[in-house]
C-alpha positions as CSV (number, residue, x, y, z in Angstrom):
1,X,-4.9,-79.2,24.1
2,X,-3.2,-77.4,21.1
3,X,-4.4,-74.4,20.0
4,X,-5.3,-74.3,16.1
5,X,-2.5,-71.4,16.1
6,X,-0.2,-74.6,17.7
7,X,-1.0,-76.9,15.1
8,X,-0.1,-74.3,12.3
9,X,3.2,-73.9,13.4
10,X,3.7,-77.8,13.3
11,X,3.3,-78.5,9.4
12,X,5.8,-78.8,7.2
13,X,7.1,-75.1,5.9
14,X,6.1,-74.3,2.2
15,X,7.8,-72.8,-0.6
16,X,5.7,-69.9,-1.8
17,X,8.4,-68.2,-4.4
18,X,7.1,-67.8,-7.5
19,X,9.4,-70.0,-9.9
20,X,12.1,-68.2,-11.8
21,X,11.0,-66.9,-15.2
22,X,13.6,-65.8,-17.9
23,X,14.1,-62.4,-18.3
24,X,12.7,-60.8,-21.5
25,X,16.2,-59.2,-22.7
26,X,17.9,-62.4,-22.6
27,X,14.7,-64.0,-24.7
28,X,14.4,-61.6,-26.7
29,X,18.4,-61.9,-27.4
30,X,18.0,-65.3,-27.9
31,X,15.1,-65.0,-30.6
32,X,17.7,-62.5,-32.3
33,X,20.1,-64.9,-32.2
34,X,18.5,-67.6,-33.5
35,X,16.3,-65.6,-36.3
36,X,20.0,-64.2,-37.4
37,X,21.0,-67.8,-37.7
38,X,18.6,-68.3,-40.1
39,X,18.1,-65.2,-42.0
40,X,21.8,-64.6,-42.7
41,X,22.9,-67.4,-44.5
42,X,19.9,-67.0,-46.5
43,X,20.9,-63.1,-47.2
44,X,24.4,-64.5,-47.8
45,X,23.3,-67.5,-50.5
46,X,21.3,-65.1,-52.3
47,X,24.0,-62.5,-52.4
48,X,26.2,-65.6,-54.0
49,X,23.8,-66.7,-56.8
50,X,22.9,-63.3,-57.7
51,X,19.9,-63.0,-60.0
52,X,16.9,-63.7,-59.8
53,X,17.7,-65.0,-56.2
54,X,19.6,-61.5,-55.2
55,X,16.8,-59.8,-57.2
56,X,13.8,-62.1,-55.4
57,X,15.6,-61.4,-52.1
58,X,15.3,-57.8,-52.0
59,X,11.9,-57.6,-54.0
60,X,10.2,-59.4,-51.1
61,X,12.5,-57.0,-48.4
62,X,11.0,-54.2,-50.6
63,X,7.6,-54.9,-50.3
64,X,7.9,-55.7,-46.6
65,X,9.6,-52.4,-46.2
66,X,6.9,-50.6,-47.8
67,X,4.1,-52.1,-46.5
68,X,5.7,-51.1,-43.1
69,X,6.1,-47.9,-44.0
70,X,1.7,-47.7,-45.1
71,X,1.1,-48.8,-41.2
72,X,4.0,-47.0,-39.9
73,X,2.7,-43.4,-41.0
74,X,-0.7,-44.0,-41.8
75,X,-0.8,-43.9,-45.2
76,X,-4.8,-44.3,-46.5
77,X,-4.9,-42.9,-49.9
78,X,-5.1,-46.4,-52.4
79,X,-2.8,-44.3,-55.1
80,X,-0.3,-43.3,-52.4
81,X,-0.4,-47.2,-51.3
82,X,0.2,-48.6,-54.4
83,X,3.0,-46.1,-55.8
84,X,5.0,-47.3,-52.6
85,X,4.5,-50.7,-53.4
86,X,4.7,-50.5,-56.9
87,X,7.9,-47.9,-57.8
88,X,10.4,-50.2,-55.4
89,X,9.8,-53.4,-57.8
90,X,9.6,-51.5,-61.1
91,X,13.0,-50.1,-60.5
92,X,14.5,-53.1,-59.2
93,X,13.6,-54.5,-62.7
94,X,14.6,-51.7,-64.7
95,X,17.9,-51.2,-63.3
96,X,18.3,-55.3,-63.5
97,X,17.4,-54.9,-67.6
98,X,18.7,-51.6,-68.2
99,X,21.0,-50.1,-65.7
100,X,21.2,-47.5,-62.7
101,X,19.6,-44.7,-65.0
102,X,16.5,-46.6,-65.9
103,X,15.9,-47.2,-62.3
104,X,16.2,-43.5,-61.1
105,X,13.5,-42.3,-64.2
106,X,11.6,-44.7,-62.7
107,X,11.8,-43.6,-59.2
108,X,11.3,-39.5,-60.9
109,X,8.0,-41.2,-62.1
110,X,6.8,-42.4,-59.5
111,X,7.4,-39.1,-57.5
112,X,5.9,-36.7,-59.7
113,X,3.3,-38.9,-59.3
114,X,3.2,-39.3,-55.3
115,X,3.1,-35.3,-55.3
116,X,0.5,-35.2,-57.8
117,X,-1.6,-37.6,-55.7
118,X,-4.6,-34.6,-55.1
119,X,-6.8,-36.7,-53.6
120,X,-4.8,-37.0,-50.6
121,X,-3.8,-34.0,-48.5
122,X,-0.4,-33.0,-48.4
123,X,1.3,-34.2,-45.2
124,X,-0.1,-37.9,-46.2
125,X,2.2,-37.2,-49.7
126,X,4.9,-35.8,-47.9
127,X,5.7,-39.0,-45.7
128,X,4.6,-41.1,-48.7
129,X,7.5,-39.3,-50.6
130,X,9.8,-39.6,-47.4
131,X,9.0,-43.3,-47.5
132,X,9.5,-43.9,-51.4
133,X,13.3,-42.3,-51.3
134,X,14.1,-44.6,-48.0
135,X,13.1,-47.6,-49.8
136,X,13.7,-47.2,-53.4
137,X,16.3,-45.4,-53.5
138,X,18.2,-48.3,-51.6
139,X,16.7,-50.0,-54.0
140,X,18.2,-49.0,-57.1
141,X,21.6,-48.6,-54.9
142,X,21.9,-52.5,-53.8
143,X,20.9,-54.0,-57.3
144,X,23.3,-51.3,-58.9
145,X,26.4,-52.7,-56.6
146,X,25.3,-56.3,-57.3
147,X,25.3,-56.1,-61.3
148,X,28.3,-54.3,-61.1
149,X,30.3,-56.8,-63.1
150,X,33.2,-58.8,-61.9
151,X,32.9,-56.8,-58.2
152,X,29.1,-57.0,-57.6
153,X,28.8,-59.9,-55.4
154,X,32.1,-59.0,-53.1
155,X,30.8,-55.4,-52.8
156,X,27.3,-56.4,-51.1
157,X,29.5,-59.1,-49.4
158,X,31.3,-55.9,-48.0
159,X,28.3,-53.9,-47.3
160,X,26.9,-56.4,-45.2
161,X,29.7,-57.2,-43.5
162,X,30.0,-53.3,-42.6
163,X,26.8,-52.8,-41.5
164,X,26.7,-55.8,-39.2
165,X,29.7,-55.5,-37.6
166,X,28.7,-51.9,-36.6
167,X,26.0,-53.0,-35.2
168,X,27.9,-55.3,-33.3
169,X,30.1,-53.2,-32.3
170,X,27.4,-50.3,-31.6
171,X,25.5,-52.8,-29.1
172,X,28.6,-54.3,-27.8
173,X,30.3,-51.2,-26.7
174,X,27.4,-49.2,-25.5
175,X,26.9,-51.9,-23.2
176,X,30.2,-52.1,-21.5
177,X,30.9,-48.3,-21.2
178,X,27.5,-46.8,-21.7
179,X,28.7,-43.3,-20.8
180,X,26.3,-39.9,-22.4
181,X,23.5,-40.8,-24.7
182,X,24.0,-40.3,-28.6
183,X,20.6,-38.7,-29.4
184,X,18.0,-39.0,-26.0
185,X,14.9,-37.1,-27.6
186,X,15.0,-40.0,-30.5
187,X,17.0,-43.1,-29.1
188,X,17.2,-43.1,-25.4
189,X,20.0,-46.4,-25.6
190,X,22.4,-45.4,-27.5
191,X,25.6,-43.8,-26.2
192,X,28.6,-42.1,-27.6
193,X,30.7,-44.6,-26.9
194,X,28.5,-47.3,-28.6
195,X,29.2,-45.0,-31.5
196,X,32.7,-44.7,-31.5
197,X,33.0,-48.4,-31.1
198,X,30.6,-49.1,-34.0
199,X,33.2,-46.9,-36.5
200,X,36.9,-48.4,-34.4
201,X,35.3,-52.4,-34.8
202,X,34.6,-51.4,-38.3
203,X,38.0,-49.8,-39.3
204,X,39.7,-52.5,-37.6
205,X,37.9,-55.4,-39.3
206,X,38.6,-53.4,-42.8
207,X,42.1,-53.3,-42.2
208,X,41.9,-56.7,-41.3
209,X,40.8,-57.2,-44.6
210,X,43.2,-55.4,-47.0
211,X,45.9,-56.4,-45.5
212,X,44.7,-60.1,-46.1
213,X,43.7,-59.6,-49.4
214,X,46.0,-57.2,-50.5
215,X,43.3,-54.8,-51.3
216,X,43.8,-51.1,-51.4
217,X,43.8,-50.1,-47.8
218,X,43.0,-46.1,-48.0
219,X,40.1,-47.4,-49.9
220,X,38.9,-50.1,-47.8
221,X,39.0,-47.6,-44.7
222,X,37.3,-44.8,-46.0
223,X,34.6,-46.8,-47.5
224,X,34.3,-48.9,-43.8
225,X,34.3,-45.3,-42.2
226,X,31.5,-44.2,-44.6
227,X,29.5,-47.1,-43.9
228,X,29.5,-47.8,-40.6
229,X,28.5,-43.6,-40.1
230,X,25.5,-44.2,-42.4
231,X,24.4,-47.6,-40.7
232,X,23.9,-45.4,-37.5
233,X,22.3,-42.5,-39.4
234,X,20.0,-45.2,-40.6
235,X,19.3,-46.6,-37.7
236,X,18.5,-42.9,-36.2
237,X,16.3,-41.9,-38.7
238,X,14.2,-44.7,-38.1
239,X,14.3,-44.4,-34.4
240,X,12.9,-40.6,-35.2
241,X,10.3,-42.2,-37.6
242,X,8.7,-44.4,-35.1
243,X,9.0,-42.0,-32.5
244,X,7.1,-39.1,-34.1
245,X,4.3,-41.6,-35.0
246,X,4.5,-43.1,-31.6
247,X,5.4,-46.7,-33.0
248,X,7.9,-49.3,-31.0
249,X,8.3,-51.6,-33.7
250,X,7.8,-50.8,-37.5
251,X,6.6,-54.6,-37.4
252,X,6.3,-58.2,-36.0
253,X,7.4,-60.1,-39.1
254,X,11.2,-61.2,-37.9
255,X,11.0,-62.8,-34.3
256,X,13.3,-60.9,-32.2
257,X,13.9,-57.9,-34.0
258,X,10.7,-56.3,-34.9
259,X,9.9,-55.8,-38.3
260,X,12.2,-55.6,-41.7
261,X,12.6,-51.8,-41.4
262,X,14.4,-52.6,-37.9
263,X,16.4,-55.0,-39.4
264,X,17.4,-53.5,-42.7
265,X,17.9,-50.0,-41.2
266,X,21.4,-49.6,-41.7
267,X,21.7,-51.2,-44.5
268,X,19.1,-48.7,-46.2
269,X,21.0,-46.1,-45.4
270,X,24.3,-47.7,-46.3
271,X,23.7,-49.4,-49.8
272,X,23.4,-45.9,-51.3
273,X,26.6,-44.3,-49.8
274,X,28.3,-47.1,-50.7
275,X,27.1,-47.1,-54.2
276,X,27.9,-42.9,-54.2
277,X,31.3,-43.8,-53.5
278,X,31.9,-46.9,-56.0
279,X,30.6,-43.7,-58.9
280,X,33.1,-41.3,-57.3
281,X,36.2,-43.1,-56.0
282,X,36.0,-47.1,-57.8
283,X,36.0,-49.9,-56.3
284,X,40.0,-50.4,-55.8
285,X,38.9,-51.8,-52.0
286,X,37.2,-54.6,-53.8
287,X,40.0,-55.4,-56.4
288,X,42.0,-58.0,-54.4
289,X,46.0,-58.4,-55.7
C-alpha cells in the first residue's frame, strides 16, 4: 500500500513562482513619459499664445511652487505663508503691466517684509526669503523674456528646449558611462559624465540650430552653455533643499516626477540667466537671417 509520502510524489508538480511584476523604474519611467506627453504640449501652446495663457500658465506653476516650498521647509507663520504666495503673482502682473522694474520693487517689497515678519523666528524667515528669490525671481525673469517684443515667444521656446535637452542628455549619459559621482553628499546619481553630456547634447543641438536658421552662432553657444550649467545648478540646489529637510519629493502633484519644484528645477534656475544675458549681450541668437 502507498505511503501518504508515495502519493505526494504522484500529483501533478505546481508552479509556485510568484508572477512577474514590473519593475518600479521602468513605471515610474513610463508615468514620466506619459505625464511629459501631456504637460509639454500644453507648456508649449501656452508659450505660443502668450498672454494671459503664458501669464495663467506660470501663475498656477507659481503657486504650486510656493506652496511646495511652505511644506518643504516648514514654513508656519500665516504672514510668511502668504508673502510666498502672494509676492510671485503680484510681480508677474506688474512686470506684465509695467515692465521688469515694476516686478523687482515688487519682489524688494515683499522682502523687506519677509525680514520684518517678527512674529516668526529668524531661520523660519531665512528659508522663507531663500524660497521667495527661487520662485519669484524666476518669476519676473520668464514673463520679462516672454514680453520681450518681437523675440519673446522664440526665447522661452529656446529656454525650454535647453533645459530639457540637458536633462536628457544629463540622464542619458549618466546612465551609459556612470563613472564618479557629481556631488554624493547632495545627489548620490548623478555622475560627471552625466554632466558633461548634459552641456555637449546641448551645444550640439544649439549649433544645430544656428546653422539652420542662420542665427548668430557665438551667441547661440554661449547662451546653450549658460543654460544647460544653470539647469544643473538648479537641479542641485534643490537636491540640497530636500536633503537638509529630509524630503524625497518636494510633491505628488505631476505623476512620475514628484512635484512642480522637481520638474521646473532647471528651468528656475535657467529663466533668470537667460534673462541676465538677453540685458547684457541681446538677443542676436534669437534674430534668425
Amino acid at each position: 500500500m502507498p505511503s501518504p509520502a508515495d502519493s505526494l510524489s504522484n500529483l501533478p508538480p505546481t508552479n509556485n513562482t510568484p508572477p512577474a511584476t514590473p519593475r518600479p523604474g521602468a513605471s515610474n519611467l513610463a508615468l514620466r513619459v506619459l505625464s511629459a506627453l501631456v504637460l509639454v504640449p500644453v507648456a508649449l501652446a501656452a508659450v505660443w499664445f502668450g498672454p494671459p495663457w503664458f501669464s495663467g500658465l506660470i501663475a498656477v506653476l507659481a503657486l504650486a511652487a510656493s506652496a511646495e516650498w511652505r511644506t518643504i521647509a516648514v514654513l508656519e507663520r500665516a504672514g510668511l505663508r502668504m508673502i510666498l504666495i502672494m509676492v510671485p503673482l503680484f510681480a508677474l502682473v506688474s512686470i506684465e503691466v509695467a515692465g521688469l522694474e515694476a516686478g523687482l520693487i515688487v519682489l524688494a517689497v515683499g522682502l523687506v517684509l519677509t525680514v520684518g515678519t517678527f512674529a516668526a523666528p529668524w531661520n523660519e524667515r531665512s528659508w522663507a526669503l531663500v524660497a521667495l528669490l527661487h520662485v519669484c525671481v524666476a518669476t519676473i525673469a520668464i514673463m520679462f523674456l516672454r514680453t520681450m517684443p518681437d523675440v519673446g515667444c522664440d526665447l522661452v521656446f529656446f529656454l525650454f528646449a535647453a533645459v530639457w535637452l540637458s536633462d536628457i542628455g544629463a540622464y542619458a549619459v549618466g546612465r551609459l558611462i556612470g563613472g564618479p559621482k557629481l556631488a554624493p553628499a547632495i545627489s548620490p546619481n548623478k555622475t560627471w559624465a552625466g554632466a558633461i553630456g548634459a552641456v555637449v547634447i546641448t551645444l550640439a543641438a544649439a549649433f544645430i540650430y544656428a546653422e539652420l536658421t542662420r542665427a548668430g552662432l557665438r551667441g547661440a553657444m554661449l547662451a546653450a552653455l549658460l543654460l544647460s550649467v544653470a539647469a544643473q545648478l538648479g537641479d542641485l540646489f534643490e537636491s540640497f533643499v530636500k536633503r537638509h529637510f529630509s524630503v524625497k519629493d518636494s510633491g505628488n502633484l505631476i505623476p512620475g516626477h514628484g512635484g512642480v519644484l522637481d520638474r521646473v528645477d532647471g528651468v528656475l534656475f535657467a529663466a533668470p540667466a537667460l534673462a541676465l544675458f538677453a540685458l547684457l549681450f541681446g538677443t542676436d541668437f534669437i534674430l534668425w537671417r
